[in-house]
GUVEX-189033 format. One record per residue (C-alpha): residue in one letter; x, y, z. Coordinates in pm, 1 decimal, always signed. Layout:
BEGIN
residu / x / y / z
A / X / Y / Z
...
This chain:
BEGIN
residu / x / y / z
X / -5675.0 / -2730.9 / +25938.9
X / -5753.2 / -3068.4 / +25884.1
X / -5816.9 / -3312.7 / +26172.1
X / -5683.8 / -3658.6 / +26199.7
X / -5872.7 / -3947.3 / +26068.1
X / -6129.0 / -4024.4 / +26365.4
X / -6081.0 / -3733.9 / +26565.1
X / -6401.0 / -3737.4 / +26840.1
X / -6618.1 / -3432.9 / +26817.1
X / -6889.7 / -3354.2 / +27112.9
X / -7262.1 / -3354.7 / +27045.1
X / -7440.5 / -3039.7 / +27055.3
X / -7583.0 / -3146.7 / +27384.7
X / -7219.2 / -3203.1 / +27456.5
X / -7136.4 / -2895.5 / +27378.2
X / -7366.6 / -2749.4 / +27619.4
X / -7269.6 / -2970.9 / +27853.7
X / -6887.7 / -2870.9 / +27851.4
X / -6965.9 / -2543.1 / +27822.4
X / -7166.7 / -2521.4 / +28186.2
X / -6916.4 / -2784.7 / +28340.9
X / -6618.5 / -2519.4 / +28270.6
X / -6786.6 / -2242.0 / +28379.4
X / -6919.9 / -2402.6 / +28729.2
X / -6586.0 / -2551.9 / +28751.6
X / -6386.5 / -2207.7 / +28754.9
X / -6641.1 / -2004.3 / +28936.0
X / -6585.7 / -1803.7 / +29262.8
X / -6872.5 / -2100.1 / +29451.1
X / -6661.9 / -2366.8 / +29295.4
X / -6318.6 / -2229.3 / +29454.9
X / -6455.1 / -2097.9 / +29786.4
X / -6635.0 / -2435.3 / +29825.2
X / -6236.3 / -2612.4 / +29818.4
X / -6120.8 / -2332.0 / +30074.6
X / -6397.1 / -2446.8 / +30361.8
X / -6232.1 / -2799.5 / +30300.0
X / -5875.4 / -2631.8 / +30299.2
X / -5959.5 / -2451.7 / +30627.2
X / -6110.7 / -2788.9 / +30804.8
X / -5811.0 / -2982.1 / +30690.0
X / -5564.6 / -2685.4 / +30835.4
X / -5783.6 / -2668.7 / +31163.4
X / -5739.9 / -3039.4 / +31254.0
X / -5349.6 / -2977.1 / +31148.1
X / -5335.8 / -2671.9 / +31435.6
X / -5580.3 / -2902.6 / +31700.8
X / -5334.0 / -3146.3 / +31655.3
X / -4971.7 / -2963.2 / +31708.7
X / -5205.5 / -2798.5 / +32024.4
X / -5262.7 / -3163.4 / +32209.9
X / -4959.5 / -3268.9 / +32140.3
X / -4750.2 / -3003.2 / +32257.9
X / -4974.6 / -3015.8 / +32574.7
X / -4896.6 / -3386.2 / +32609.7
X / -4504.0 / -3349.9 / +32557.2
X / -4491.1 / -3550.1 / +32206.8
X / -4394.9 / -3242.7 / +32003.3
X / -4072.6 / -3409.5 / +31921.1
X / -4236.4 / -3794.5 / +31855.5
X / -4567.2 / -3606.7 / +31646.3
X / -4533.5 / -3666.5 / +31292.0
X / -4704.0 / -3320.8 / +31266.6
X / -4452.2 / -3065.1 / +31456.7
X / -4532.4 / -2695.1 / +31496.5
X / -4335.5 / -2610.6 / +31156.8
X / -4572.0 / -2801.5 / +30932.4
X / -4850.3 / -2626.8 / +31082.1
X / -4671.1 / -2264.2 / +31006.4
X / -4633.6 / -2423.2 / +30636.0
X / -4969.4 / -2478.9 / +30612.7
X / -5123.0 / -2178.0 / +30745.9
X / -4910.1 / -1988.3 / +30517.2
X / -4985.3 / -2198.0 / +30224.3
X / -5352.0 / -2134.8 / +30331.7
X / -5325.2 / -1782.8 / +30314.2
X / -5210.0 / -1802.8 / +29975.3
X / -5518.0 / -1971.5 / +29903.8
X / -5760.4 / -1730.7 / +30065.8
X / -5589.0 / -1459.6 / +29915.0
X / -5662.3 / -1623.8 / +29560.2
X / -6059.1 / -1679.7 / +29618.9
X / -6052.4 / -1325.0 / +29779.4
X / -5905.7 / -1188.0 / +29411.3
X / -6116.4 / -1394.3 / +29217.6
X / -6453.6 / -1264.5 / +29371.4
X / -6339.0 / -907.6 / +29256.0
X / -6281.8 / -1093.5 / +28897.5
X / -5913.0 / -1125.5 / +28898.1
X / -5905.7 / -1437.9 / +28688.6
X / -5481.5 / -1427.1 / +28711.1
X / -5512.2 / -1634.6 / +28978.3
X / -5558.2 / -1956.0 / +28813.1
X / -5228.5 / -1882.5 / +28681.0
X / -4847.5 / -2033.0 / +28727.0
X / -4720.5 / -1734.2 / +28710.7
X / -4648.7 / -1441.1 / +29019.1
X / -5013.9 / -1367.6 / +29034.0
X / -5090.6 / -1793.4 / +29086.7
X / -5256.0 / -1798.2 / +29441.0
X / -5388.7 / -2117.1 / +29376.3
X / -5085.0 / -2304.3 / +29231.7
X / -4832.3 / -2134.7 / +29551.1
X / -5200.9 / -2248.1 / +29840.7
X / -5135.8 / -2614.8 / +29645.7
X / -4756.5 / -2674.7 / +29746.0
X / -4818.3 / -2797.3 / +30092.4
X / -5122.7 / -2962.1 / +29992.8
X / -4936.0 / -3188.1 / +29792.4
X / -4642.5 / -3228.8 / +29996.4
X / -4880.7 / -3373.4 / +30233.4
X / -5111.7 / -3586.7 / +30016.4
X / -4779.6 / -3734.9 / +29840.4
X / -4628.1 / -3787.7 / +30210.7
X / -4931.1 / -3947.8 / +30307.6
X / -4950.0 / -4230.1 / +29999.5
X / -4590.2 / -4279.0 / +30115.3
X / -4721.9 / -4391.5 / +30500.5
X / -4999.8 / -4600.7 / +30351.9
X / -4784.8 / -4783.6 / +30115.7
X / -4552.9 / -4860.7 / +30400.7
X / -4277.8 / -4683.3 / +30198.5
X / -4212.2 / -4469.8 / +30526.1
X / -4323.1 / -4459.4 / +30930.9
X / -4495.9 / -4232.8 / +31146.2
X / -4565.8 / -4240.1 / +31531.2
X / -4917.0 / -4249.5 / +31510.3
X / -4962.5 / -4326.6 / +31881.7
X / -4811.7 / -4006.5 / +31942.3
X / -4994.9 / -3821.9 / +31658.3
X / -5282.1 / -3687.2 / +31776.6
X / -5617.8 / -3639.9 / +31530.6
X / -5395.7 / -3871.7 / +31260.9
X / -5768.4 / -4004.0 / +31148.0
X / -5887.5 / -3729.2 / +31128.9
X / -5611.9 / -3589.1 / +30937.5
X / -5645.4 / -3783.7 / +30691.4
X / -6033.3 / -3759.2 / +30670.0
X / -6001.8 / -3379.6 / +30614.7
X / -5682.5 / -3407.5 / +30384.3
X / -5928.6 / -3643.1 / +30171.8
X / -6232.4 / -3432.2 / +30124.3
X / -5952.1 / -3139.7 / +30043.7
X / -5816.0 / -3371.4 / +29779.1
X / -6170.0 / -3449.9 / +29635.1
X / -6301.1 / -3125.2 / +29610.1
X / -5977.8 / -3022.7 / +29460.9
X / -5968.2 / -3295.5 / +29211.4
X / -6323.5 / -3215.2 / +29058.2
X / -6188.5 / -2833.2 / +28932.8
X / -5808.1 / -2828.4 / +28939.6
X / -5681.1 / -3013.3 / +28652.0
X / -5928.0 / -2861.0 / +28376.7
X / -5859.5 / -2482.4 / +28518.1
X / -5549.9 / -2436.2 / +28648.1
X / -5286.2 / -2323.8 / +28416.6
X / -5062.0 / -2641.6 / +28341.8
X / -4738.5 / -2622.3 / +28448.2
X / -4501.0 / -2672.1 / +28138.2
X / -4553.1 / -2367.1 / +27846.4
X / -4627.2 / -2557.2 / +27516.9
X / -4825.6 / -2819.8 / +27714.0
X / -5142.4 / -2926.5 / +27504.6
X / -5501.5 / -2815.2 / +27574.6
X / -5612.5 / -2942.8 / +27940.4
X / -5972.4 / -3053.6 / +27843.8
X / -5992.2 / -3315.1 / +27598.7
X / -6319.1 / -3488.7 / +27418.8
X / -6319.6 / -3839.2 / +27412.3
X / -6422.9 / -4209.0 / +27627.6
X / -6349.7 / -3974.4 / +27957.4
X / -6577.8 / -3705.3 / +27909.8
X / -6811.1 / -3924.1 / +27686.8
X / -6842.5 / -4171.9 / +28011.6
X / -6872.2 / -3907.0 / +28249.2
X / -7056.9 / -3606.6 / +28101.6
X / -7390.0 / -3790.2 / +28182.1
X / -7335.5 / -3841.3 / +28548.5
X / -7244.3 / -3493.3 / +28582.4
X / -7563.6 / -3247.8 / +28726.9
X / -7706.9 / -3034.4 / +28524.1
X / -8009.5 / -2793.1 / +28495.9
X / -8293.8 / -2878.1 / +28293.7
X / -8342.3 / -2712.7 / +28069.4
X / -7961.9 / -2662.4 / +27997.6
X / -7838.9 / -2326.4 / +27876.7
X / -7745.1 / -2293.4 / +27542.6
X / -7387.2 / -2244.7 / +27422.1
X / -7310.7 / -1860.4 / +27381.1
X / -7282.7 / -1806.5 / +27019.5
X / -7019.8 / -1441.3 / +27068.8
X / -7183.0 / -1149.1 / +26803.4
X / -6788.6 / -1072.9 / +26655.9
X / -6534.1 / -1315.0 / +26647.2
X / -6206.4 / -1319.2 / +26803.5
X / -5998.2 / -1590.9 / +26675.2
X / -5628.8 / -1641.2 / +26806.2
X / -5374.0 / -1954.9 / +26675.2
X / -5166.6 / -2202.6 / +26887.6
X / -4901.0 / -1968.6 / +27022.6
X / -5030.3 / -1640.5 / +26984.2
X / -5143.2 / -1476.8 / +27333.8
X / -5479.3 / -1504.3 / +27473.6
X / -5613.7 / -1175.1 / +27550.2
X / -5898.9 / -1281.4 / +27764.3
X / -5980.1 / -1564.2 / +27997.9
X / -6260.6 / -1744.1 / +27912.6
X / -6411.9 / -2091.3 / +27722.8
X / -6251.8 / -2040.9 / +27420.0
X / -6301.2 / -2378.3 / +27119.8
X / -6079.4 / -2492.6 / +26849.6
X / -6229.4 / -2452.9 / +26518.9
X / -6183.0 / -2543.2 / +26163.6
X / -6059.7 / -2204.1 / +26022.8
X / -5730.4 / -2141.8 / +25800.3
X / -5387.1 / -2085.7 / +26006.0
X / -5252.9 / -1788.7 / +25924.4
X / -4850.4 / -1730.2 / +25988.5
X / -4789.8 / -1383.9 / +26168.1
X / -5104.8 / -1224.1 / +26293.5
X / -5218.2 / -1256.4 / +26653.4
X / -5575.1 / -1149.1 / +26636.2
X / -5786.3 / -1139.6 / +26266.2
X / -6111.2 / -1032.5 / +26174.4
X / -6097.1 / -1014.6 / +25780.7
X / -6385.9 / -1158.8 / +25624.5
X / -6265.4 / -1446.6 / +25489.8
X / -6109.2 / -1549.3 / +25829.2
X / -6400.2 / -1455.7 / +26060.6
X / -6719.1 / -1547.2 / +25893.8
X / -6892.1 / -1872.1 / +26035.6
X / -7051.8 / -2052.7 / +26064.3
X / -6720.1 / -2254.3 / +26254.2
X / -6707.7 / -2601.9 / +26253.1
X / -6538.0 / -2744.0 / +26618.9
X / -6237.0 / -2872.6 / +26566.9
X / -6168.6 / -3004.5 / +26936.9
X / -6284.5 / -2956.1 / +27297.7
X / -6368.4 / -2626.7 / +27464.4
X / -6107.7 / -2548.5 / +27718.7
X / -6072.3 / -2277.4 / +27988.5
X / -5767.8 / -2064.3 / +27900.3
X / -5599.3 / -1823.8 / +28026.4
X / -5546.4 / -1462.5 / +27923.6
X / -5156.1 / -1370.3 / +27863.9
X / -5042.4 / -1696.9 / +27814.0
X / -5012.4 / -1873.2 / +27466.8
X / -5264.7 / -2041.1 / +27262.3
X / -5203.3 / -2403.3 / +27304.4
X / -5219.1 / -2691.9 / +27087.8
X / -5575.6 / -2829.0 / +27105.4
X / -5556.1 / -3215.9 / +27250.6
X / -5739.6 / -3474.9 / +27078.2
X / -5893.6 / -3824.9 / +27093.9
X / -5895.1 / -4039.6 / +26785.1
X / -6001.8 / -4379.2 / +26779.3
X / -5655.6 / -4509.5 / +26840.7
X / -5431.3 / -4210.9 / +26922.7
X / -5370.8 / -3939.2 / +27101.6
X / -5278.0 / -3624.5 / +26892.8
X / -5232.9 / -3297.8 / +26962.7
X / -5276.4 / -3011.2 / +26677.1
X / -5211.7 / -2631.6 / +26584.1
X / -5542.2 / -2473.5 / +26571.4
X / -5734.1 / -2159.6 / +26581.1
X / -5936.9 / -2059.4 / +26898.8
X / -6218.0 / -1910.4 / +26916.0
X / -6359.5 / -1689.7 / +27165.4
X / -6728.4 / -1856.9 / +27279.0
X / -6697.0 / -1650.3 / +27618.1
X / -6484.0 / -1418.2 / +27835.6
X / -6487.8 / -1435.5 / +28172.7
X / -6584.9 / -1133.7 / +28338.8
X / -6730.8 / -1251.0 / +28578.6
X / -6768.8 / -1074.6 / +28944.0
X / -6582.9 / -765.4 / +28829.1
X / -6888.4 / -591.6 / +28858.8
X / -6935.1 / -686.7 / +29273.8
X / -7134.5 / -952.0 / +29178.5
X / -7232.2 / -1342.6 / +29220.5
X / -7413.6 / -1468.6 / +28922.2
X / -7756.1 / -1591.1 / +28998.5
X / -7695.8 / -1900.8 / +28813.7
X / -7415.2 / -1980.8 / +29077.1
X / -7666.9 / -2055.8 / +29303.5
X / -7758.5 / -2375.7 / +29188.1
X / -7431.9 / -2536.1 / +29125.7
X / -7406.3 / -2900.7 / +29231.3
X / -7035.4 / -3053.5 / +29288.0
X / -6947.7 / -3404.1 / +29259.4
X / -6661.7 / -3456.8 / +29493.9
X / -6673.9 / -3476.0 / +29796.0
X / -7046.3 / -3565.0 / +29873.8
X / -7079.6 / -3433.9 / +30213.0
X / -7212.7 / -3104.1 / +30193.5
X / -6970.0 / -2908.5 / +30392.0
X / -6655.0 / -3035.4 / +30585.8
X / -6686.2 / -3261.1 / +30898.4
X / -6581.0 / -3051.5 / +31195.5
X / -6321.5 / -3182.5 / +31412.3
X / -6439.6 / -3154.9 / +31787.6
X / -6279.7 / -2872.4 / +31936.3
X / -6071.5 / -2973.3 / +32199.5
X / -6028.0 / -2723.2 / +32457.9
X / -5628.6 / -2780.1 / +32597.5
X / -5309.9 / -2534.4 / +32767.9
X / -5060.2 / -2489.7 / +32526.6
X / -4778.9 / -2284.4 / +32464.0
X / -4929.5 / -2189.2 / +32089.7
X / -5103.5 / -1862.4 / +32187.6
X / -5370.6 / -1722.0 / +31971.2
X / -5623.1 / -1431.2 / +32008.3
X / -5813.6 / -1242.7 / +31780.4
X / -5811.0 / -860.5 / +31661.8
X / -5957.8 / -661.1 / +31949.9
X / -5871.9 / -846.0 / +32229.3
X / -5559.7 / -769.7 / +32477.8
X / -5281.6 / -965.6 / +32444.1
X / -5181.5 / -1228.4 / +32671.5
X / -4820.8 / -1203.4 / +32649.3
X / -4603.4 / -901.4 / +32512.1
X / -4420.9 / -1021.3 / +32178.2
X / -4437.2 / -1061.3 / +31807.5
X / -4730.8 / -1172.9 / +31679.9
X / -4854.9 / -1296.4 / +31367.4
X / -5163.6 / -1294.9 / +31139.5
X / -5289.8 / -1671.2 / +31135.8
X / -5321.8 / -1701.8 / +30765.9
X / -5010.8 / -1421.4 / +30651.8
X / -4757.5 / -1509.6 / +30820.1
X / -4584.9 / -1202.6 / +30691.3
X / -4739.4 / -974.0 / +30887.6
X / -4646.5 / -902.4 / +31213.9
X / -4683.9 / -694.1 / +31493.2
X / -4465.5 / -626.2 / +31819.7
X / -4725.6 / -517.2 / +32147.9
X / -4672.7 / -490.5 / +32509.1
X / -4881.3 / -738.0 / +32730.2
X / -5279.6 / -571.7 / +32759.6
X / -5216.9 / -406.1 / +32412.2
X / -5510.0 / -451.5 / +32211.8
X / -5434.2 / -672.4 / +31883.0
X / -5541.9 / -476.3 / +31578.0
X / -5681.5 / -518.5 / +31248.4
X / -5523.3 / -689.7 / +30924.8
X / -5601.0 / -482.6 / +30625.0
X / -5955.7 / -376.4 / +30749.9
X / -6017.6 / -700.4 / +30884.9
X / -6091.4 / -915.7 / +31188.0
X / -5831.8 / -1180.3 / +31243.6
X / -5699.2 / -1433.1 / +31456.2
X / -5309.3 / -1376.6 / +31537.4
X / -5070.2 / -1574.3 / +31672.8
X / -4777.7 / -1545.5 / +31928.3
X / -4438.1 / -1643.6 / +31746.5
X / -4190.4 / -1513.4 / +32022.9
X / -4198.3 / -1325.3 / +32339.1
């Protein structure tokens, strides 16, 4: 291929940069770290429906009982996804079926777009009769800015035939230097075979994979002839994170006055495998995040209030005979007389909640 006039190219320490920045960016730390905020955002949501059904305002709240069920379910969707990626299912940052992350989102930005609406005046809410609104928005913040920092570079986009999410040029030039890294920084893995796949062939592995300069062939998915997968490779674009079964994409690029996007060949610098072996990389335990700066999510004060939203966790009797739910899958259920003990979810401890009696 040949690149537009003034295409930007990374430096090799760029290279090294990018190459660290996706990995910490789709890592198992980097997505649990967003659920804490997701949970502290959800527990101010169910705090809040709790005072003001005690206080008679569930029909003047602007957050009624239903949006917490919306969210809690939406949460679960978003547990289950960092629960699959620490045993190295990587479909989850998918748009597809198997996108935990993408289905977790909807609510999420149903709220953060609903929110912007209320700030810009565009639309009302009762906030005298809304309780934890502050704090509400605090946690639906942090959420938003731990999101923010991973999301758009790893998630699959949402359109097939969209360009390459990661692009080199003033954005990443400004902001690759006030991103942390280690010193000294790992090199860029430099794979021993090369697997080399064009723009809409399949990906057959996640991973960092880089457009290079190397001859588009019509009609193959995968080559390894001689001619094709020598080196050394030349880049041709910006890493990106992609994603395996979906197709190549056209690699996005920066030129000094445009904007172009180009066929190219990927190549494969390295696949993910990551946790599929039980394990947490060692190197995981040094990842700094940007956004937010608070080390973990501010706590809302528990408030301690009667209300007709029963919960009680696996093990304990319950209060009132009915069907009860588990907190975070709302699809699971469970019918017991009053005293019955509440069980386990799928091997686990959980909280469950009374939906009718």
């Amino acid at each position: 291929m040949t690149l537009p006039e003034g295409t930007m190219l990374p430096s090799e320490l760029e290279r090294k940069q990018i190459f660290y920045w996706l990995k910490r960016i789709s890592s198992y730390t980097a997505w649990n770290r967003i659920l804490g905020y997701y949970k502290a955002w959800a527990d101010t949501v169910e705090q809040s429906v709790r005072i003001a059904v005690d206080k008679g305002w569930i029909k003047e709240t602007g957050m009624p009982e239903s949006d917490l069920i919306a969210i809690l379910k939406a949460l679960s969707h978003f547990e289950e996804g960092v629960r699959r990626l620490r045993s190295g299912d990587k479909r989850v940052f998918k748009r597809d079926a198997n996108g935990e992350f993408a289905m977790g989102n909807i609510q999420y930005n149903y709220f953060r777009e609903l929110l912007h609406r209320i700030d810009t005046g565009d639309m009302g809410i009762d906030e005298a009769h809304t309780p934890l609104w502050d704090e509400f928005k605090h946690t639906l913040n942090l959420l938003g800015r731990a999101s923010d920092e991973c999301w758009p570079e790893i998630i699959e986009s949402r359109w097939i035939g969209d360009p390459s999410r990661t692009v080199y040029g003033d954005y990443l030039r400004e902001h690759l230097p006030k991103m942390p890294f280690p010193c000294p920084l790992p090199d860029t893995l430099e794979p021993n075979n090369n697997l080399l796949i064009p723009t809409g062939k399949n990906i057959p592995c996640s991973g960092i994979w880089e457009p290079i300069e190397a001859p588009i062939k019509k009609g193959f998915s995968l080559f390894r002839n001689e001619d094709a997968s020598h080196g050394p490779f030349k880049p041709a674009g910006c890493m990106n994170y992609l994603h395996a079964g979906s197709p190549a994409p056209q690699a996005s690029l920066e030129t000094t006055d445009a904007n172009p996007n180009a066929d190219v060949t990927w190549r494969l610098l390295w696949r993910d495998d990551r946790y599929e072996d039980g394990t947490i990389p060692a190197e995981e335990a040094s990842y700094v995040f940007l956004e937010p700066q608070t080390v973990a999510p501010v706590p809302v004060a528990q408030v301690v209030v009667p209300s007709n939203i029963h919960v009680a966790k696996t093990g304990q009797a319950a209060p009132y005979a009915g069907r009860w739910l588990v907190e975070n899958d709302l699809q699971a259920s469970v019918t017991l007389a009053q005293g019955e003990p509440l069980p386990q979810h799928n091997g686990r401890v959980v909280r469950w909640v009374l939906a009718e009696s």
